[in-house]
mmCIF file of the N, C-alpha and C atoms, coordinates in Angstrom:
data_MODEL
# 
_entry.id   MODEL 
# 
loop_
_atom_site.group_PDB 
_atom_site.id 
_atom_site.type_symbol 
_atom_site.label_atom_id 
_atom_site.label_alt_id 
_atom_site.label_comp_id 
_atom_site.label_asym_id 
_atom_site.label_entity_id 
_atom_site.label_seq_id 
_atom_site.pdbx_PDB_ins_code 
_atom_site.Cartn_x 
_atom_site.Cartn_y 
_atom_site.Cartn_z 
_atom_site.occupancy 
_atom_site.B_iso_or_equiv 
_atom_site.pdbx_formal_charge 
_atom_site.auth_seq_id 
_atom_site.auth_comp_id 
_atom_site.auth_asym_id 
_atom_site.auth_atom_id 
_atom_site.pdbx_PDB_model_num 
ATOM 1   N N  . UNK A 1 1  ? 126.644 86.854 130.190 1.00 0.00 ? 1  UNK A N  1 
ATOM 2   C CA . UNK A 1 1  ? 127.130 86.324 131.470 1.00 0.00 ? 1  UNK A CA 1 
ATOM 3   C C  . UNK A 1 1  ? 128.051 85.128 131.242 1.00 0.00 ? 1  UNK A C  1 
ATOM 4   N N  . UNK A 1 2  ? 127.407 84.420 130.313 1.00 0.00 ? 2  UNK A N  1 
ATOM 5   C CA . UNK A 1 2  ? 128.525 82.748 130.082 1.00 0.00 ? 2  UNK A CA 1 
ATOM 6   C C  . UNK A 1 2  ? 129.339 83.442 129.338 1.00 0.00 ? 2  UNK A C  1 
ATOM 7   N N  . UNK A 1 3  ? 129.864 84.627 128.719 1.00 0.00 ? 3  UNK A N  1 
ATOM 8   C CA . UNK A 1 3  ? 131.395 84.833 127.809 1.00 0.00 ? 3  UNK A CA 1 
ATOM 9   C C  . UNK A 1 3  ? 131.973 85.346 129.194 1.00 0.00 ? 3  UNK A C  1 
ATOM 10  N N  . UNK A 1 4  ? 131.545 86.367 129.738 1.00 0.00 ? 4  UNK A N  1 
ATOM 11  C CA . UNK A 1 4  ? 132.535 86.762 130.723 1.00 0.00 ? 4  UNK A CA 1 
ATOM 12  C C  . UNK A 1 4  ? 132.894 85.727 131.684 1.00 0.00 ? 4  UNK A C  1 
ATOM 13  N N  . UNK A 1 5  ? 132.392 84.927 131.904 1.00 0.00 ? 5  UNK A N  1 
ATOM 14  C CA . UNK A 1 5  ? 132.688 83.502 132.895 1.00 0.00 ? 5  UNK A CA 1 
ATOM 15  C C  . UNK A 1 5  ? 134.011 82.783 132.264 1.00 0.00 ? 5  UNK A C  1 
ATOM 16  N N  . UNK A 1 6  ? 133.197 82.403 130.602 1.00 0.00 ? 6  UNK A N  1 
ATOM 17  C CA . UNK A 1 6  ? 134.604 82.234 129.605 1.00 0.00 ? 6  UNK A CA 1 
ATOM 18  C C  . UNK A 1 6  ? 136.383 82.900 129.923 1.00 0.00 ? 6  UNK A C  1 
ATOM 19  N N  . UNK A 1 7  ? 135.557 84.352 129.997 1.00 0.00 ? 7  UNK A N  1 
ATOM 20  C CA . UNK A 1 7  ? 137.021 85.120 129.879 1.00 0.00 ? 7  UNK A CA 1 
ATOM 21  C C  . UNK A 1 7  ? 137.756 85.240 131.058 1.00 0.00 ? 7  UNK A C  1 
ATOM 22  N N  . UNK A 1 8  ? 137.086 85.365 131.632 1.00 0.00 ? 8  UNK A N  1 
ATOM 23  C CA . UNK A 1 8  ? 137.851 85.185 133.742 1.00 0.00 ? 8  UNK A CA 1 
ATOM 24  C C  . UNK A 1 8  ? 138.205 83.717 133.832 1.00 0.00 ? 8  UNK A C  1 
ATOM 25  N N  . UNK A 1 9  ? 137.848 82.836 132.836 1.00 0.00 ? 9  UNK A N  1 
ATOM 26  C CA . UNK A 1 9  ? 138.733 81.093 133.209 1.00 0.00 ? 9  UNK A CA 1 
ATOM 27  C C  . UNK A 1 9  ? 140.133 81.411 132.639 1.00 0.00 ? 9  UNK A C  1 
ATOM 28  N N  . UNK A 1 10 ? 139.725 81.797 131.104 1.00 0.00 ? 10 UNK A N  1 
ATOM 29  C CA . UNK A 1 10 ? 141.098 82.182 130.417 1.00 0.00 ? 10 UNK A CA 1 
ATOM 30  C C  . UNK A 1 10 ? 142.021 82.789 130.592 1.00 0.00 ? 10 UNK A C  1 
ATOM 31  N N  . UNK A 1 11 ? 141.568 83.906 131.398 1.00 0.00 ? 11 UNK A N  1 
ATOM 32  C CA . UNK A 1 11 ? 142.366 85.291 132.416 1.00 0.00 ? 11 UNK A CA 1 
ATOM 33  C C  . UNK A 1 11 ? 143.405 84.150 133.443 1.00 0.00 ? 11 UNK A C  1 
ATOM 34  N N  . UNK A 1 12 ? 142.823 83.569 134.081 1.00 0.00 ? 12 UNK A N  1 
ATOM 35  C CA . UNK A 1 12 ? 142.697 82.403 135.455 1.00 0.00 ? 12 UNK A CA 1 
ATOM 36  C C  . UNK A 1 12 ? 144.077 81.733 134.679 1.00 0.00 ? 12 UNK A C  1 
ATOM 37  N N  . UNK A 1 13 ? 143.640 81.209 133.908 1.00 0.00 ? 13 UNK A N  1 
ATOM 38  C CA . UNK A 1 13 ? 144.323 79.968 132.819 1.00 0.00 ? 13 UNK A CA 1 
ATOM 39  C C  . UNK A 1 13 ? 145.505 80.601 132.992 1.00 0.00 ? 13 UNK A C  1 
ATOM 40  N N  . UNK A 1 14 ? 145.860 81.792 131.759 1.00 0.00 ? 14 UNK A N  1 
ATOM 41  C CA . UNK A 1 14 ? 146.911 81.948 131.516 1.00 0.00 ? 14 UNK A CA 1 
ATOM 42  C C  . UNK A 1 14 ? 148.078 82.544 132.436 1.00 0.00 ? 14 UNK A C  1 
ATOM 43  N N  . UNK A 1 15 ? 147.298 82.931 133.568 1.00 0.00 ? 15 UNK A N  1 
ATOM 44  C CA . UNK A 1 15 ? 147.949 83.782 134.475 1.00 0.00 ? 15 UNK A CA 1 
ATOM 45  C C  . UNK A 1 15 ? 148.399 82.713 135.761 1.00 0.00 ? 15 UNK A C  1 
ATOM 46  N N  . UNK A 1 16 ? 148.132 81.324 135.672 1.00 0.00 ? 16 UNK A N  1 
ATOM 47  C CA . UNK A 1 16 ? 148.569 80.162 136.316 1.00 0.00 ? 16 UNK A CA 1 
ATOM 48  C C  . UNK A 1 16 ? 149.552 79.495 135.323 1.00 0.00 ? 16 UNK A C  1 
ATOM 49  N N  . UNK A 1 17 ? 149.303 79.723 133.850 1.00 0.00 ? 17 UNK A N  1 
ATOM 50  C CA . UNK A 1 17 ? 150.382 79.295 133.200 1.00 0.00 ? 17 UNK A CA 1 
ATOM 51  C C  . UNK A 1 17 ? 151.371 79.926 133.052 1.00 0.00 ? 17 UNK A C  1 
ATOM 52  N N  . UNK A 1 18 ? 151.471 81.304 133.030 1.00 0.00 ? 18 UNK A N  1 
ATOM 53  C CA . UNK A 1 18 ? 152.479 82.456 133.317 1.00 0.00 ? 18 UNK A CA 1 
ATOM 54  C C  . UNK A 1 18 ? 153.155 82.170 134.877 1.00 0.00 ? 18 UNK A C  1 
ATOM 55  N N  . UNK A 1 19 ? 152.515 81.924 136.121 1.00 0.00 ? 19 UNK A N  1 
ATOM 56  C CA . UNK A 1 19 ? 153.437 81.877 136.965 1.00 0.00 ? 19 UNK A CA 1 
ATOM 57  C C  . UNK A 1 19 ? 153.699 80.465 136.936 1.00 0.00 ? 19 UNK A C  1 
ATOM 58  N N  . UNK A 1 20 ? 153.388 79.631 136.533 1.00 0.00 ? 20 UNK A N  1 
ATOM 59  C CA . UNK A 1 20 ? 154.003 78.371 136.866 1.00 0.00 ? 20 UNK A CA 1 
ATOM 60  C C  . UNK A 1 20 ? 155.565 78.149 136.080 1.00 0.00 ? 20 UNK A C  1 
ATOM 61  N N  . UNK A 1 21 ? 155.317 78.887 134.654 1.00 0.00 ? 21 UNK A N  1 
ATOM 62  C CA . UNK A 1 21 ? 156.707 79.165 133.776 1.00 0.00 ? 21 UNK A CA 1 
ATOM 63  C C  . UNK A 1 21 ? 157.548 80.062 134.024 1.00 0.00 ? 21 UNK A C  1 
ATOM 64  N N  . UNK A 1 22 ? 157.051 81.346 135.273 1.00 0.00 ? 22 UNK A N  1 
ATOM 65  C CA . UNK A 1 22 ? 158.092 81.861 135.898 1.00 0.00 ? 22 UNK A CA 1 
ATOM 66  C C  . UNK A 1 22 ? 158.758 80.768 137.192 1.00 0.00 ? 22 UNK A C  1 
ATOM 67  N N  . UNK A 1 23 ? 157.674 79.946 137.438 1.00 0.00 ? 23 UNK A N  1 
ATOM 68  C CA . UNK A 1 23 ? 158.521 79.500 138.721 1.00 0.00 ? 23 UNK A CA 1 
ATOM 69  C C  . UNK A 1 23 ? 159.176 78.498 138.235 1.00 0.00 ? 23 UNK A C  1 
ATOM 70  N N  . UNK A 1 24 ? 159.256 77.916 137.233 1.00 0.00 ? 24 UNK A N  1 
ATOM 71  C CA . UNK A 1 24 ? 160.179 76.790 136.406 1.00 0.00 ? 24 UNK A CA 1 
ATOM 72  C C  . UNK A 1 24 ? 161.391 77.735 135.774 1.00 0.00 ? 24 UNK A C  1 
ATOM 73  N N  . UNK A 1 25 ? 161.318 78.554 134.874 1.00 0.00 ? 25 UNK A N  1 
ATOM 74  C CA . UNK A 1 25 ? 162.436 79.583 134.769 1.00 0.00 ? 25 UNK A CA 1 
ATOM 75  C C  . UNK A 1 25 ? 163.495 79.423 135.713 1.00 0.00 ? 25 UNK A C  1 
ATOM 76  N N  . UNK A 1 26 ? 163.023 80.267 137.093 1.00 0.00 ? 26 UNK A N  1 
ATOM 77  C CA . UNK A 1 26 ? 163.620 80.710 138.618 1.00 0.00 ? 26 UNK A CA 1 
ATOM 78  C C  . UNK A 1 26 ? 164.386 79.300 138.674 1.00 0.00 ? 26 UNK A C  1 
ATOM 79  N N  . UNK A 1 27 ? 163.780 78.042 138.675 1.00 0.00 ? 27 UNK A N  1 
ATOM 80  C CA . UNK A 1 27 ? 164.591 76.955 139.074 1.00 0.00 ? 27 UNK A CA 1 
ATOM 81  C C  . UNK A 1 27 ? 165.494 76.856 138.133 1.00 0.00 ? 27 UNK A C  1 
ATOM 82  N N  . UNK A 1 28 ? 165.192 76.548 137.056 1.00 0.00 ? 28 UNK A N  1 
ATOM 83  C CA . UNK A 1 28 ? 166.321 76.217 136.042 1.00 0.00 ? 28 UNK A CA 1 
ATOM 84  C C  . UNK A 1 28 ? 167.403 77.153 136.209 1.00 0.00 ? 28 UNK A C  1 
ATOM 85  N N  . UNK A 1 29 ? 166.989 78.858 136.215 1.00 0.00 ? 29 UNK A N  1 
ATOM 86  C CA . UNK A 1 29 ? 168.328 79.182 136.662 1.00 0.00 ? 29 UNK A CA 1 
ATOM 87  C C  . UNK A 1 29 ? 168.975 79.075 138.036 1.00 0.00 ? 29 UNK A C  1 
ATOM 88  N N  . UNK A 1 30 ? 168.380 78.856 139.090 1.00 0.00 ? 30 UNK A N  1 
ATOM 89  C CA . UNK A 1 30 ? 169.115 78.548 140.088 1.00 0.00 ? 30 UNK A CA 1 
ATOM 90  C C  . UNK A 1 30 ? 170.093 77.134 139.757 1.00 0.00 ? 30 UNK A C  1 
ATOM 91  N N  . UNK A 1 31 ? 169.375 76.091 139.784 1.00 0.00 ? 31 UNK A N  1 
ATOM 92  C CA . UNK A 1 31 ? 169.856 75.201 138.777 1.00 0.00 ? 31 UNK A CA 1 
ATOM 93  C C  . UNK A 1 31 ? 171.216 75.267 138.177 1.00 0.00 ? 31 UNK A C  1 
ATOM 94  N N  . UNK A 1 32 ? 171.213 75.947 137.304 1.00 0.00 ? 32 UNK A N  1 
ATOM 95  C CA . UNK A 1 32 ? 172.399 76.133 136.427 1.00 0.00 ? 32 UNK A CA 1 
ATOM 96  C C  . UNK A 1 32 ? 173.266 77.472 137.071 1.00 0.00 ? 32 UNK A C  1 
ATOM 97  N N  . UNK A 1 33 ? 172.609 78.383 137.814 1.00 0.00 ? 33 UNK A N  1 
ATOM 98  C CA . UNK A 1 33 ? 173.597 79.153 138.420 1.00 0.00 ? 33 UNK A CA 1 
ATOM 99  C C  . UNK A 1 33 ? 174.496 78.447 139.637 1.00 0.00 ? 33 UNK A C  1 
ATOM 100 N N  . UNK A 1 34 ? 173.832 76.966 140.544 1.00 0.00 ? 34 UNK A N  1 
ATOM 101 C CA . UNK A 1 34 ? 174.472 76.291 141.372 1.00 0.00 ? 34 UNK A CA 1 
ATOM 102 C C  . UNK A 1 34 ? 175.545 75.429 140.685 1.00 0.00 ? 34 UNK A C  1 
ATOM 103 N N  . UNK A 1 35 ? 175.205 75.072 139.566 1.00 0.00 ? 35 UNK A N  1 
ATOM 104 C CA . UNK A 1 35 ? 176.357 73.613 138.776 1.00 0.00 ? 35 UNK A CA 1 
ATOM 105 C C  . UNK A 1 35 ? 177.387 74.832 138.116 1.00 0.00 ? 35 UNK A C  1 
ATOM 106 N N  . UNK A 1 36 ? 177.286 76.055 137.407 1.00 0.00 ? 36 UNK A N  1 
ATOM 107 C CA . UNK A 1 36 ? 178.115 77.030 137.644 1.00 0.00 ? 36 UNK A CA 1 
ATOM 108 C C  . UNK A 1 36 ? 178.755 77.139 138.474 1.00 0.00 ? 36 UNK A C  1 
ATOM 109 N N  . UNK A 1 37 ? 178.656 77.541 140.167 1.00 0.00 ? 37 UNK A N  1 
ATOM 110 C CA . UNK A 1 37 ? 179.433 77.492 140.913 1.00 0.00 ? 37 UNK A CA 1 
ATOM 111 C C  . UNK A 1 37 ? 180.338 76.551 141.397 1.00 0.00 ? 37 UNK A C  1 
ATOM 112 N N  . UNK A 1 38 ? 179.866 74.938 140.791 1.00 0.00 ? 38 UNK A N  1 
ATOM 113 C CA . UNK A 1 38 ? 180.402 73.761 141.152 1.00 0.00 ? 38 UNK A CA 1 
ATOM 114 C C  . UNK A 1 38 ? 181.537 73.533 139.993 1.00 0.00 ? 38 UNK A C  1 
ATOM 115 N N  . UNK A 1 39 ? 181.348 74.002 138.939 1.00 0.00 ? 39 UNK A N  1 
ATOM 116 C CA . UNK A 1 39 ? 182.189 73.988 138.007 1.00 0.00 ? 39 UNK A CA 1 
ATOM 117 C C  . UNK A 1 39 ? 183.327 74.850 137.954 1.00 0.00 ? 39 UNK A C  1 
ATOM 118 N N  . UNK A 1 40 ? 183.174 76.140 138.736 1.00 0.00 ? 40 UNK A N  1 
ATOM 119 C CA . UNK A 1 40 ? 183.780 77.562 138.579 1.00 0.00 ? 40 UNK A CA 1 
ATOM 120 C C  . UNK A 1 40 ? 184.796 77.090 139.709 1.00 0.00 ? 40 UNK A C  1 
ATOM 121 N N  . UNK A 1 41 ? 184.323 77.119 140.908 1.00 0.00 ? 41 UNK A N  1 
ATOM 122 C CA . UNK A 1 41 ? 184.827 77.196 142.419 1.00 0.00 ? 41 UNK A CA 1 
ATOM 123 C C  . UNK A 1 41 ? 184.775 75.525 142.786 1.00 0.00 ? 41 UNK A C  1 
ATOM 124 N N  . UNK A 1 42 ? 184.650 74.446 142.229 1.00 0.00 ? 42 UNK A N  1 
ATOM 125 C CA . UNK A 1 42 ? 184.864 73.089 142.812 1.00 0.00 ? 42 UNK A CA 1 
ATOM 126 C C  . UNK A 1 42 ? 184.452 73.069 143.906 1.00 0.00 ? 42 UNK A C  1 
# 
C-alpha cells in the first residue's frame, strides 16, 4: 500500500513537472515568436 502511494506521488510529480515545462515552452515561444514580429514587421 505505502509503494503504490509512493508511485501515484511520483506519477503526480512528474506529470506537474511535465506540464509546467510545457507551459514555460508555450511562453518562451510566444515570447520569441512576438519580438520576431517586432523585429520582422517593426
Amino acid at each position: 500500500m505505502r509503494s503504490l502511494k509512493a508511485q501515484s506521488f511520483i506519477l503526480i510529480s512528474i506529470g506537474f513537472i511535465l506540464g509546467m515545462n510545457e507551459f514555460i515552452i508555450v511562453g518562451i515561444i510566444n515570447d520569441s515568436a512576438g519580438t520576431f514580429q517586432i523585429l520582422a514587421f517593426g
